[in-house]
N, C-alpha and C positions, 0 to 999 in steps of 0.2 A: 504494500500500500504506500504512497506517495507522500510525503511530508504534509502535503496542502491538504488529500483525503481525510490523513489522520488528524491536524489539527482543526477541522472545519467540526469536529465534534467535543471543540469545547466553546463553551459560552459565556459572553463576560456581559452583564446589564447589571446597570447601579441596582434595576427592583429586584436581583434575586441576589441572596448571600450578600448583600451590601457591595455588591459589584465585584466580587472575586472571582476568578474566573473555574467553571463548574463543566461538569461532564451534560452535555445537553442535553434537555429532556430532565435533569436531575436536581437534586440540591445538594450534590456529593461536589466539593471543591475539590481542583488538584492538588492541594495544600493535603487536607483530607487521605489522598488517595498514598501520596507521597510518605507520609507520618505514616499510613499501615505499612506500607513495604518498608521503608528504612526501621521497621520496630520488629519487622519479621515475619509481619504476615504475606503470604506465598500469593501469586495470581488465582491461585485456584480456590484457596482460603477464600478472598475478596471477592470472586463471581459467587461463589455460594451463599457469600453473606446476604450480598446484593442483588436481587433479583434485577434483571434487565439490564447489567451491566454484559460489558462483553471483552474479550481481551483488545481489542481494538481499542477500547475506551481505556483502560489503563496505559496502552504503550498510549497514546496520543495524552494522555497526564507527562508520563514522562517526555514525549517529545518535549512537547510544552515549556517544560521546566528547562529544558536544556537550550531550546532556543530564546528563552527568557535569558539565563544565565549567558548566552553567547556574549553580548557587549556590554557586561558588566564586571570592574576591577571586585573582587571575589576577595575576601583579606580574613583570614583564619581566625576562631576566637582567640590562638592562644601563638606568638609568637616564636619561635623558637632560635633558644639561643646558640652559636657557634659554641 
């Protein structure tokens, strides 16, 4: 699936989740979907949880994020020293 296919299935309007950008059709944010997989929950986990989600709808979460992150200087909580 295509960069454009995968992202056209998330949705950003101020009236739903105060404008965060959401899986479409849902009130599931990719913030949301994000927080389960880095905490450990599996894709397979999160389609069972959620009915009508679909794995498309998760990798386009993470598209998402990563071309969110593409043009932004990204700086670690915690410095480290030589």
């Amino acid at each position: 699936m295509t960069d454009e296919k995968l992202l056209s299935r998330i949705s950003i309007n101020p009236k739903v989740m105060t404008g965060k950008p959401v899986i479409k059709g849902t009130r599931l944010t990719v913030e949301f979907i994000l927080n389960l997989l880095a905490h450990g929950a599996t894709i397979e986990q999160i389609l069972a949880e959620y009915e009508g989600l679909t794995r498309s709808d998760i990798q386009a979460c993470i598209l998402f994020a990563s071309k969110t992150l593409e043009n932004t200087l990204f700086m670690p909580l915690e410095m480290e020293t030589a």
